[in-house]
N, C-alpha and C positions, 0 to 999 in steps of 0.2 A: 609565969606571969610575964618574964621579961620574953618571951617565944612570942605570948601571944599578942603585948605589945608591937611586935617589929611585924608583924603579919598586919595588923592594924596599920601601921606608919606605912608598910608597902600598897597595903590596898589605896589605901587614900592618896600615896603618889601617880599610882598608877590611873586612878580618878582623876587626878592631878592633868595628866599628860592629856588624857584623850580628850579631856576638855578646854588644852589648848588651842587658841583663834591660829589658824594661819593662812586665812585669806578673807579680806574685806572686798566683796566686789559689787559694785551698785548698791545695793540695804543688804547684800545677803552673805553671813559672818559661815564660814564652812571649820572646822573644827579640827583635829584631830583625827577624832574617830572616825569621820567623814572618809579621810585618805583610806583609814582600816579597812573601811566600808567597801570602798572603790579596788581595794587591792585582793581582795577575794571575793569567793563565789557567792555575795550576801545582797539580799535583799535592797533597795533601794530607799533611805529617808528622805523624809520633808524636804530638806536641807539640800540636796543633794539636785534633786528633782525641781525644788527653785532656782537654785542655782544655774540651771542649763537652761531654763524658761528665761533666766533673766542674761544670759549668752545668745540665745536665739535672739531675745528682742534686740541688744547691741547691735546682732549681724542684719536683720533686716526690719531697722529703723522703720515706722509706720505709723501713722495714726490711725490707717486702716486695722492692724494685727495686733491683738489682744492677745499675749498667754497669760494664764488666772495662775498666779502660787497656789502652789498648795493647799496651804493654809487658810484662804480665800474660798475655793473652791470647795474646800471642807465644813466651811461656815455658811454658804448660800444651801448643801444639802443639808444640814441638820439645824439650820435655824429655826427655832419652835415660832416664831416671831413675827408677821406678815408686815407689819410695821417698823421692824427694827431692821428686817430684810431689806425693805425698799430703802432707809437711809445708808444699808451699808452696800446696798449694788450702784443705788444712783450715779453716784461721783465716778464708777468705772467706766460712763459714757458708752455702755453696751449698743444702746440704739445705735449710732453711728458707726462704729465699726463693721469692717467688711469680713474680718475673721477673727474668730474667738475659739480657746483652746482650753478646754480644762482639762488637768487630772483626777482622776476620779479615783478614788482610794473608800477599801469597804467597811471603813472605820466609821462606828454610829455613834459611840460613847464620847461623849463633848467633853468626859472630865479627864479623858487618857488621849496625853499628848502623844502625837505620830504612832499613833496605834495602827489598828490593821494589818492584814495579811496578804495583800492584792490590789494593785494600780492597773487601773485602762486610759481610754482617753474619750474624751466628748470632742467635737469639731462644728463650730457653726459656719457655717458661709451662707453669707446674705443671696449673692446672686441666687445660687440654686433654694434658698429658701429652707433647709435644709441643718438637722443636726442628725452626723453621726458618729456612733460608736462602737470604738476600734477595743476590742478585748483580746488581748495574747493567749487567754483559757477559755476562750470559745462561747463568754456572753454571760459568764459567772457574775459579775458588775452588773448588768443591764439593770437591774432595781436600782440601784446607786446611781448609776447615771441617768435614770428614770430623773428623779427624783432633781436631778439637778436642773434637766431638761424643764419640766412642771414648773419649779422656783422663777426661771432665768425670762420663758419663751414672750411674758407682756415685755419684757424691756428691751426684749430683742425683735421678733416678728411674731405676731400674734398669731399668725395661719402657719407658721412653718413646723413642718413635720421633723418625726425621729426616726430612725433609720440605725437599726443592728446588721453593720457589718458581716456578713458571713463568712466574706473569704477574707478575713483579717489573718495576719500572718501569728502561727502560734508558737508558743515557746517551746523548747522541749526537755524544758527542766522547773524548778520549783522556785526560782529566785528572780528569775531576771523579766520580769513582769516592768519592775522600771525603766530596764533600759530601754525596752518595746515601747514605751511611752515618748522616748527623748529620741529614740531616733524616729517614731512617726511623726513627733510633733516637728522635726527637721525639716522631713519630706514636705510636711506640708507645707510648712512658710516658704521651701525652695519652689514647690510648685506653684504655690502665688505669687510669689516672686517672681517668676522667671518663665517658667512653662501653662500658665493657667490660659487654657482655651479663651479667647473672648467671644461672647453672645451665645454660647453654649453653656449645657448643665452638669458635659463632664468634670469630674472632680480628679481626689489625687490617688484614683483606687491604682491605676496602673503604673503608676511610678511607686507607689508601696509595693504593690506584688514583684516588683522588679527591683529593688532595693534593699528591701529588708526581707532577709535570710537569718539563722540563726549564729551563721559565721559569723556577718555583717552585725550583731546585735553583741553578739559575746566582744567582738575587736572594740565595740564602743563603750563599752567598760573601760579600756587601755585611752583610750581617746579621749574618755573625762580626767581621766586622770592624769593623763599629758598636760591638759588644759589647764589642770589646777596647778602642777607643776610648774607651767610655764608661767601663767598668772602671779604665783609664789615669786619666783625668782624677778618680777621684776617692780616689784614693791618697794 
């Protein structure tokens, strides 16, 4: 009894720990487990995934550049609701922005939180009129980001087309489907930012295919988790 008490007191500390906060940054609380997450070869959460959405938006301030949390994004695909849809996209001010980013995660079950097994990314840009999507496993998402796509396109551009990626850069392992997510969605605000053709409908195919490498996606694992580090220490 007393064995199986102290197994009981360690699990629950060990609960304990990983559901320690240790970093508040903008609305978004990263945890514990988060660092565990980040320090091995493991799939990418919510959390994790917001978090860098809400680090890109810091770095390139805009009221043109929209990134969608997660969680958001999760909710405009699976809302059974045309009515409750439209109250909860309106206030995102979609029509007016020049670039909008989702994550698209293939989680359908509204009652299991950060579910799923696989993140891609959706990408709007006004100019080219244009949404598309970037998949690391070769277009497995396209129904999910379908789907996003359908929900979104009256409050964005009523005429604008979808667009699957084919030469999206792919992964060559089973987990790192997130990071492919955060470092495209980089490229992209850097190419609007900074490199985006004017009066043309090139987009940011060729700074992806020149950027993101497998090398390049695995080091950005170490790079989040620098950043939380650094963030940590100066709270």
């Amino acid at each position: 009894m007393y064995e199986f008490r102290c197994i009981i007191d360690i699990s629950e500390m060990a609960k304990a720990k990983a559901d320690e906060k240790i970093l508040s940054y903008n609305d978004v609380v990263l945890r514990r487990s988060d660092i565990d997450i980040l320090s091995g070869p493991y799939f990418l959460n919510d959390r994790i995934i917001e978090f860098y959405f809400s680090y890109l938006t810091s770095c390139y301030p805009s009221e043109d550049i929209l990134l969608i949390p997660p969680s958001i994004a999760f909710w405009i695909k699976e809302c059974p609701d045309i009515s409750s849809l439209k109250d909860f996209v309106e206030p995102l001010h979609l029509q007016r922005r020049k670039l909008i980013i989702f994550p698209i995660n293939d989680n359908a079950d509204v009652s299991m939180a950060e579910g799923g097994s696989h993140w891609s990314l959706l990408a709007f840009e006004r100019n080219a009129n244009v949404f598309v999507h970037h998949d690391s496993s070769g277009g497995i998402n396209n129904a999910h980001a379908k789907r996003v796509y359908r929900a979104v396109i009256s409050y964005t551009a009523s005429d604008a087309k979808y667009v699957e990626c084919s030469s999206s850069p792919r992964q060559d392992n089973g987990y790192d489907c997130g990071l492919y997510v955060t470092a495209i969605a980089r490229v992209i605000c850097e190419w609007y930012q900074n490199d985006r053709p004017r009066g043309t409908d090139d987009l940011w195919f060729a700074a992806i295919k020149e950027q993101i490498t497998p090398s390049h996606v695995s080091k950005m694992r170490n790079d989040i988790l620098e950043l939380v580090r650094s963030l940590m220490s100066k709270q």
